[in-house]
C-alpha positions in Angstrom: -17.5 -2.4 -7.8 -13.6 -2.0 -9.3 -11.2 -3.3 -7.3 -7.8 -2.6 -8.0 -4.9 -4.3 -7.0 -1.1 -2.9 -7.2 2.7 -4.1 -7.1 5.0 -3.0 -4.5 7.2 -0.3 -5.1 10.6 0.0 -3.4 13.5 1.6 -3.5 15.6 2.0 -6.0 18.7 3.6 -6.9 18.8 6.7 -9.5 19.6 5.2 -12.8 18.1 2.2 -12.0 14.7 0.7 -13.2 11.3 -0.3 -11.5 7.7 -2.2 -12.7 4.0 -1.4 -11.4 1.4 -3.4 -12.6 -2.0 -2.9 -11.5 -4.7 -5.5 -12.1 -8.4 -4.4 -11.8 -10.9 -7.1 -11.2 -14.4 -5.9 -13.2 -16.5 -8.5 -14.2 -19.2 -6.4 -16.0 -17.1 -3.2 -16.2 -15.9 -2.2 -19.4 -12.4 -0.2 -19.2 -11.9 2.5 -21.0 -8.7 4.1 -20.0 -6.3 2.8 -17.2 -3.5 5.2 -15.8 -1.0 5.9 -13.4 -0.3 8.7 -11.5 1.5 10.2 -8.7 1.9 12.1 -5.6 5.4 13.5 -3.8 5.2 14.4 -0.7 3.7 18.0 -0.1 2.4 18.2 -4.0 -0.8 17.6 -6.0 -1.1 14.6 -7.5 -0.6 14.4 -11.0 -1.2 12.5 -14.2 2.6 10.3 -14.9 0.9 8.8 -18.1 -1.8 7.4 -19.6 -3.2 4.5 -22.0 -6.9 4.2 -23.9 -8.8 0.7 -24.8 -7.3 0.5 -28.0 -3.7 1.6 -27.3 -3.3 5.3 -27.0 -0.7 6.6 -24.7 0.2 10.1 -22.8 2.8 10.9 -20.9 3.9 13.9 -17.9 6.1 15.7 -20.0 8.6 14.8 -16.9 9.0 11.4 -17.7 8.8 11.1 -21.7 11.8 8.7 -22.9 11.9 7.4 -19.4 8.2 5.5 -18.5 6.3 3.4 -20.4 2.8 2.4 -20.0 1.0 -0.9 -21.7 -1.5 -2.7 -20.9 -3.0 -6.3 -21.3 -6.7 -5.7 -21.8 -7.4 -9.8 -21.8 -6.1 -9.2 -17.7 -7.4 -5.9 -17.1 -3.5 -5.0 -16.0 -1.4 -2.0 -16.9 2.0 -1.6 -16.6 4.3 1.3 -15.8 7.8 0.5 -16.8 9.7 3.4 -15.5 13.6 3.4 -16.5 16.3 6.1 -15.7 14.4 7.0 -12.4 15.6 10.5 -10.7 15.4 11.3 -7.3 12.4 13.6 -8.7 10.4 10.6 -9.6 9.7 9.9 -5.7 6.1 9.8 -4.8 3.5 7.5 -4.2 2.3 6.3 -7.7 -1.7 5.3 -7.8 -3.4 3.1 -10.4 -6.7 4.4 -12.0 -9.0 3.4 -14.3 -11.9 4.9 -16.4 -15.0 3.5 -17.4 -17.1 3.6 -20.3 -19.4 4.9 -17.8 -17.3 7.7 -16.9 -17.4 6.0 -13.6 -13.4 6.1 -11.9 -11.8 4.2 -9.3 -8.4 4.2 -7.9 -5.6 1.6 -6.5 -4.2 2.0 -3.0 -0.8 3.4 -4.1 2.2 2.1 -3.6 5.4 3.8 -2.2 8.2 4.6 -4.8 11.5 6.2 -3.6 14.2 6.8 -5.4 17.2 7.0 -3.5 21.0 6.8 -3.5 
């Protein structure tokens, strides 16, 4: 079993800047993608971006230039560095990761509102 564990959101001003991390604990499960993505309220939830084993990265076309996603494979952590937030970026953002296995597992989400 995956557990994941995420950062707080917040609130935070449009313009400004905001960090998730999301650490999985796996002590036999091998990782093969970790992600984030995200759900406004009365939407689907959607892919925000995207980052494979050895580095590979997608991004929502809605937040190219403004997100970045790394990840620290010696932690089992990703990162979403999201910069020039919008109002529009509000949503509950969730953690996920993919293993080798094809198996998936999700974080609890965290609350991220964006807000002047």
């Amino acid at each position: 079993q995956v557990q994941l564990v995420e950062s707080e959101g917040g609130v935070v001003q449009p313009g400004g800047s905001l960090r998730l991390s999301c650490a999985a604990s796996a002590s036999s499960f091998s990782i093969r993608a970790m992600g984030w993505y995200r759900q406004a309220a009365g939407k689907q939830r959607e892919s925000v971006a995207g980052i494979t084993s050895g580095g590979s990265t997608n991004y929502a076309d809605s937040v190219k230039g403004r997100f970045t996603i790394s990840r620290d494979n010696a932690k089992n952590t990703v990162y979403l560095q999201m910069n020039s937030l919008k109002p529009e970026d509000t949503a509950v953002y969730y953690c996920n990761v993919v293993g080798f296995d094809s198996s998936r597992y999700w974080g609890q989400g965290t609350q991220v509102t964006v807000s002047s």
